[in-house]
C-alpha positions in Angstrom: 9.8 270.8 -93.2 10.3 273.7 -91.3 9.5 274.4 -87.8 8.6 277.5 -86.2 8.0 279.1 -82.8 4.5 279.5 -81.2 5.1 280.9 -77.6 2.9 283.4 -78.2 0.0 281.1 -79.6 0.6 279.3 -76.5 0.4 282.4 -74.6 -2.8 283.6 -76.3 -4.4 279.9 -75.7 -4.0 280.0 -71.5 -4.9 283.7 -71.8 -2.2 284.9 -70.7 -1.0 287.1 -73.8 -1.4 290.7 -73.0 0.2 293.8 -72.8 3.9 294.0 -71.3 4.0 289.7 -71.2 7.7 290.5 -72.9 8.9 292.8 -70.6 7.1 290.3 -67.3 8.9 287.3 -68.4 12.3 288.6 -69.1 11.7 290.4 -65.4 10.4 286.9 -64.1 13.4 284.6 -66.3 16.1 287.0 -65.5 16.4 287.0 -69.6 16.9 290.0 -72.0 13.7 291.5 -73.4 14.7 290.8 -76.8 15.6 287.6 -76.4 11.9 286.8 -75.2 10.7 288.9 -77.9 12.8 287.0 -80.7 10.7 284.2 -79.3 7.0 286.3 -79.3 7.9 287.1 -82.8 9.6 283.4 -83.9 12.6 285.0 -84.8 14.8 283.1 -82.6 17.2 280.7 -84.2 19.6 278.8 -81.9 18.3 279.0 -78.4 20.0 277.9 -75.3 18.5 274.9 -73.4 18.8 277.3 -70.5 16.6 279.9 -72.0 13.7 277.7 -73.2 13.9 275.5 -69.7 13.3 278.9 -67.6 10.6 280.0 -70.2 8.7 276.1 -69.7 8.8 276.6 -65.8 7.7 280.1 -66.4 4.2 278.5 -68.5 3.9 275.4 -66.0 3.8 277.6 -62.7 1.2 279.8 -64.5 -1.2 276.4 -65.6 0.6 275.6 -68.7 0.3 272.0 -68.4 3.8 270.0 -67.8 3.1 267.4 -70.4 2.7 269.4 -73.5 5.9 271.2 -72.4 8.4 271.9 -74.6 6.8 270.5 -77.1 3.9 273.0 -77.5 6.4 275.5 -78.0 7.5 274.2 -81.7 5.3 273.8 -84.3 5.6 272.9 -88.4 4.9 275.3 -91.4 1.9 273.5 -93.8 3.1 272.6 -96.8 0.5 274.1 -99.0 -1.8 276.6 -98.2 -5.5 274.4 -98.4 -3.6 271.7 -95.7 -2.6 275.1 -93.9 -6.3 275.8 -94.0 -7.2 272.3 -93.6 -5.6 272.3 -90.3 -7.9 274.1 -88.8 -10.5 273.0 -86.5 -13.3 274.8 -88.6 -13.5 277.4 -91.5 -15.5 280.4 -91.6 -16.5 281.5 -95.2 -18.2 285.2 -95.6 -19.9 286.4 -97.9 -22.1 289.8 -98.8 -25.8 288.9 -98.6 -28.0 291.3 -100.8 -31.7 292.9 -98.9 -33.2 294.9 -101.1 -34.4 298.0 -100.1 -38.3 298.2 -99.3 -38.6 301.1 -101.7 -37.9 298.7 -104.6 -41.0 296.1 -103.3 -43.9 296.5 -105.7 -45.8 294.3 -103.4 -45.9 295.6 -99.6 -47.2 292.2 -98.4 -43.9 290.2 -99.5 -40.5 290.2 -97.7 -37.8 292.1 -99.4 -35.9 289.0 -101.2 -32.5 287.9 -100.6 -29.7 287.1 -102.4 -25.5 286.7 -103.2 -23.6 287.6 -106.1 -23.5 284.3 -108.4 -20.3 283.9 -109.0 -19.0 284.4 -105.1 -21.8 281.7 -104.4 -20.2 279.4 -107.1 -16.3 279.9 -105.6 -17.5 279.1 -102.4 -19.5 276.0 -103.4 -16.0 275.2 -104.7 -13.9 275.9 -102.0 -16.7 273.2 -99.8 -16.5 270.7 -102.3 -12.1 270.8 -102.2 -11.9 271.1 -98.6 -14.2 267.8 -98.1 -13.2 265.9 -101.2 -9.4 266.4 -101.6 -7.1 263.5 -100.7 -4.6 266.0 -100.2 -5.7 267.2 -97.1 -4.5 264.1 -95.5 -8.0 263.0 -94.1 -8.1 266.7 -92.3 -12.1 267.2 -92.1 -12.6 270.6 -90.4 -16.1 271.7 -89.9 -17.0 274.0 -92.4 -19.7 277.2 -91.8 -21.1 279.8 -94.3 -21.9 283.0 -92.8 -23.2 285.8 -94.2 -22.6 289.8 -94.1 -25.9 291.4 -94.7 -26.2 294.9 -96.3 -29.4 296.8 -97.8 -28.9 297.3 -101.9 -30.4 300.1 -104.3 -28.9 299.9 -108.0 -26.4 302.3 -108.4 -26.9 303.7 -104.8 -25.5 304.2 -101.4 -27.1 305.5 -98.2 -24.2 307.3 -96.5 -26.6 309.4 -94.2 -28.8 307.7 -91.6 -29.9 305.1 -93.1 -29.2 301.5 -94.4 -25.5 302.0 -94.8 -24.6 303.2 -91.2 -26.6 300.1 -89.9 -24.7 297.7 -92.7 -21.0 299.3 -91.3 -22.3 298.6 -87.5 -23.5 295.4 -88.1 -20.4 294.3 -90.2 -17.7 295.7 -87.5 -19.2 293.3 -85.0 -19.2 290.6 -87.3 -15.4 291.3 -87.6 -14.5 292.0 -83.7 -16.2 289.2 -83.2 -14.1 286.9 -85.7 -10.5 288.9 -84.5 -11.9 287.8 -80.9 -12.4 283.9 -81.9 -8.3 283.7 -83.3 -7.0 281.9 -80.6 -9.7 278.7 -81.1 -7.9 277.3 -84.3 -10.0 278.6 -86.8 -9.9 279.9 -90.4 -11.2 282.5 -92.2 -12.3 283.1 -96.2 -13.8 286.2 -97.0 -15.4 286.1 -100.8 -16.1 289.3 -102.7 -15.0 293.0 -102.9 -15.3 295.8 -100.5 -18.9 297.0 -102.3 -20.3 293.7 -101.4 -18.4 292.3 -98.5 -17.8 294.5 -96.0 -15.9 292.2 -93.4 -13.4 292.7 -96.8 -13.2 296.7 -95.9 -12.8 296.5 -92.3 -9.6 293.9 -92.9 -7.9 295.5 -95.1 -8.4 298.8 -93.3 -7.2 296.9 -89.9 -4.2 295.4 -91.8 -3.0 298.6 -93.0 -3.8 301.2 -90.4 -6.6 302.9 -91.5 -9.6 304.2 -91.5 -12.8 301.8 -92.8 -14.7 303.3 -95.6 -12.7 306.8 -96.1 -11.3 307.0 -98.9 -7.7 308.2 -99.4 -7.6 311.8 -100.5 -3.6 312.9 -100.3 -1.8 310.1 -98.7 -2.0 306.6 -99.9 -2.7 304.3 -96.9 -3.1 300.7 -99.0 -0.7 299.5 -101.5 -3.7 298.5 -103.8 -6.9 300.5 -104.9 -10.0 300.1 -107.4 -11.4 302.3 -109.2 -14.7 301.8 -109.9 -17.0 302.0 -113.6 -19.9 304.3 -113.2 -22.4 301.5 -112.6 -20.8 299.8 -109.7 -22.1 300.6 -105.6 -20.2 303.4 -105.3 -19.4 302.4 -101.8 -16.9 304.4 -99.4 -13.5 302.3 -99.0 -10.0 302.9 -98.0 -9.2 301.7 -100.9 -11.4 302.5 -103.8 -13.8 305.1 -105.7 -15.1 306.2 -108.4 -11.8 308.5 -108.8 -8.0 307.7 -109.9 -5.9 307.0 -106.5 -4.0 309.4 -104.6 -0.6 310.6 -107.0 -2.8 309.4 -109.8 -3.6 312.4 -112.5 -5.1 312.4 -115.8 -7.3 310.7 -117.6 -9.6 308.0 -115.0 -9.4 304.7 -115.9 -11.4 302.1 -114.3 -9.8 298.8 -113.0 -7.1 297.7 -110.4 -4.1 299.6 -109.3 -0.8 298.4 -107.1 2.4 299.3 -106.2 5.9 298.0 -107.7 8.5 297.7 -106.1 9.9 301.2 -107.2 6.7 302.4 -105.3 4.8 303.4 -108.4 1.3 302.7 -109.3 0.7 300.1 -112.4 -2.7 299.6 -114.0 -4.7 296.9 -115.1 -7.2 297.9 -117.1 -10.9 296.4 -116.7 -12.7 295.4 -120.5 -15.7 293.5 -120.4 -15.3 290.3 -122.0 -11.3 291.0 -122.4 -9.3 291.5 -119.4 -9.7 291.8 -115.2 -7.9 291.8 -112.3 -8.2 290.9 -107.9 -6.6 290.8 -105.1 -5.7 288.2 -102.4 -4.5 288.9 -99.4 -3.9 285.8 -96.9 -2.2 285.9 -93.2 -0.9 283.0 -90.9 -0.8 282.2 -87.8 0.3 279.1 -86.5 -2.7 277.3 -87.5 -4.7 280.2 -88.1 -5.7 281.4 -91.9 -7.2 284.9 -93.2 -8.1 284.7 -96.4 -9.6 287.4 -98.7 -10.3 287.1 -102.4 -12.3 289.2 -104.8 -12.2 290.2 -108.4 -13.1 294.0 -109.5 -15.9 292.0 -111.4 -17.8 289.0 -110.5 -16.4 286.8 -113.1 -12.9 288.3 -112.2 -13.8 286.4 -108.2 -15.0 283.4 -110.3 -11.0 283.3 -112.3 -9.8 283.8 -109.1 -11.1 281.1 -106.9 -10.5 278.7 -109.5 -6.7 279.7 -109.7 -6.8 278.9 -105.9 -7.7 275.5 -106.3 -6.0 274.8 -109.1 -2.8 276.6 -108.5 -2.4 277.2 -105.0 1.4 276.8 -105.0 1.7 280.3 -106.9 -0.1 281.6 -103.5 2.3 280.0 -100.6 5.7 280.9 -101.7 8.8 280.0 -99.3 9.0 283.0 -97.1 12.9 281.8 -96.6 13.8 281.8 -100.2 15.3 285.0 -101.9 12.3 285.2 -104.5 9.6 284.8 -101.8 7.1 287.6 -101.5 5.5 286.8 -97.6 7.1 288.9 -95.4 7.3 288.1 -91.7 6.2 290.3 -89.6 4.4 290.9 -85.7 4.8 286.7 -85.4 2.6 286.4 -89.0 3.2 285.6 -92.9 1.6 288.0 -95.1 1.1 287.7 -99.2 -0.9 290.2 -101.4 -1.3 288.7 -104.6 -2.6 290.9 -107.6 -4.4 288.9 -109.8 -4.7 290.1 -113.6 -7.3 287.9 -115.6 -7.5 287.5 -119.5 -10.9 286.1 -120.3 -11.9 283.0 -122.7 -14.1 283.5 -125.3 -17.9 282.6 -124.2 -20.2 281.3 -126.5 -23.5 282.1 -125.0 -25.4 280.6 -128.0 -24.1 277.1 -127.5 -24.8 277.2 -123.4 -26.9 279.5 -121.1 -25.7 281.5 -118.4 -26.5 278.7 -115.7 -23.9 276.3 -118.2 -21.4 278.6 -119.2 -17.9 277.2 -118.3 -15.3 280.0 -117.1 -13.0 277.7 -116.1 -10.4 278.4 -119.0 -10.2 281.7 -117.5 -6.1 282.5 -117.5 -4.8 284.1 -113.9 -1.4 285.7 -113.9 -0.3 286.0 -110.5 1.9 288.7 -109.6 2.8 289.2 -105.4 2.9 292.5 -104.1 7.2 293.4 -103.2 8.3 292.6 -100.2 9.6 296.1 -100.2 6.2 297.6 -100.2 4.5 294.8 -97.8 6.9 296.1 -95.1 6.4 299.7 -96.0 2.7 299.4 -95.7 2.4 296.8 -93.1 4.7 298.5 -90.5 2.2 301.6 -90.9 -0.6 299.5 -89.7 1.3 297.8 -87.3 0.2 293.8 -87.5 -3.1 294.6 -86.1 -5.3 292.5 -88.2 -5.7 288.7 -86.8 
């Protein structure tokens, strides 16, 4: 068990987190800045009784309620990350919702048809059926909500004038202002799919790291990760994706998933239909609040992935203390990037249909993103994603 500091959850709960709160209650405690930041950022390790008594009568003369004091300010790291996620009081789950364009209607009289990619609509149907089913959760039974990101599809094309695409980018960036806003109530986010599908995917990332949503990197590399995309894919905007090589990146373009070692150097993992895939990850804490992102370069890549998830969730919520862990603590959260290479099974599609194939004996090699490079990158962005 470890336990942890949550002043600033506190804080952020009696709204009264804002700017300058270190610098006020040092001035109001007659305590050192940093000492008060050490405690923001749960970096403290050995605190005086005389510090944390002059920071409880701080909280009760400002409405913190006496009773919860100082036990509100301590609080225990989950032991896995689905009880982490179980925690909370409900659980958001995103995904990209498909209009077609009206163009594409043969019949003017009928509503442009809906839909979701198949295989982001069978890892979430998972991810329900866990969180309401697994013992391990300790009888945790947080309400759980699908939402859904809408954006206006043509094979092949995207609208980056006037049209569809603007409105799809608006639309989205309230969707995620509005989740960033909802932080403090205990809640938990996944988000399913890539940046061509889910958009609340491309505004994270770019919040994460510092950048902008949907331009793509020309000279400097902004995200530690990038896909580059086959010619048939929605060749969406992203900060970190196109249909070129990434920045640094000469020769001959290859199409798949690129990251960053440890020596700062891109490695490759090369997308072959049928044969080999790769993801991403990426999933923030804190205190009881969850971000979760997870997408494949293909569908079926997603599909590996959420199963590896459930299955192995362990390789995905490392110790942070030990030496070999890969979350790096940072502006009072735990961030992981996992890159995710899949080797597909063999499918006979003879034997079963596509509604019965079985890609569960998909194999997922998890490899986290260096420390080294989380701190690089995530010190650029400066924490500002929830």
């Amino acid at each position: 068990m470890k336990l942890e500091w949550r002043l600033k959850q506190l804080l952020e709960q009696y709204n009264l987190y804002r700017y300058g709160i270190e610098t006020q209650i040092a001035k109001d405690c007659g305590l050192h800045r940093h000492t008060v930041g050490k405690f923001l950022r749960n970096q403290i390790q050995s605190p005086k009784l005389e510090v944390m008594e002059k920071i409880c009568v701080w909280l009760i003369e400002r409405g913190v309620p006496a009773e919860i004091l100082p036990g509100a300010l301590l609080g225990v790291r989950p032991a896995g990350l689905w009880r982490a996620i179980g925690q909370s009081d409900r659980i958001h789950i995103y995904l990209g919702e498909y209009h077609l364009t009206a163009s594409m209607i043969t019949t003017p009289q009928v509503a442009p048809p809906v839909s979701i990619s198949r295989h982001d609509a069978v890892v979430s149907s998972k991810i329900i059926h866990y969180l309401s089913s697994e013992a391990d959760l300790r009888n945790a039974k947080p309400a759980v909500k699908m939402l859904y990101v809408p954006f206006t599809f043509t094979p092949g094309v995207v609208d980056t004038g006037d049209g569809g695409f603007a409105e799809d980018k608006e639309r989205a960036g309230r969707i995620f202002k509005a989740m960033c806003n909802n932080r403090k109530n205990c809640w938990s986010i996944i988000m399913i799919g890539s940046q061509r599908v889910n958009y609340l995917v491309e505004y994270l990332v770019a919040d994460l790291f510092g950048c902008e949503a949907f331009v793509p990197p020309v000279e400097e590399t902004r995200v530690p990760f990038y896909l580059c995309y086959r010619k048939f894919d929605r060749p969406v905007p992203s900060c970190f994706g196109s249909p070129s090589n990434p920045p640094g990146k000469s020769g001959e373009l290859d199409h798949g998933t690129y990251y960053l070692d440890e020596n700062f150097e891109w490695q490759f993992l090369k997308w072959q239909r049928g044969k080999n895939d790769a993801g991403i990850v990426i999933i923030i804490r804190e205190a009881e609040n969850i971000v979760m992102a997870l997408f494949g370069f293909s569908g079926r890549a997603t599909n590996a992935i959420g199963n590896a998830l459930l299955n192995n969730s362990e390789k995905f919520w490392p110790d942070s203390d030990s030496a070999s862990g890969n979350t790096l603590s940072i502006c009072d959260k735990e961030i992981g990037v996992y890159i995710c290479h899949v080797k597909f099974c063999e499918v006979n599609r003879k034997e079963c249909g596509m509604a019965y194939e079985n890609l569960e004996n998909d194999v997922v090699d998890v490899i986290p993103l260096h420390r080294k490079v989380l701190n690089k990158f995530l010190s650029k962005g400066q924490c500002r994603t929830t």
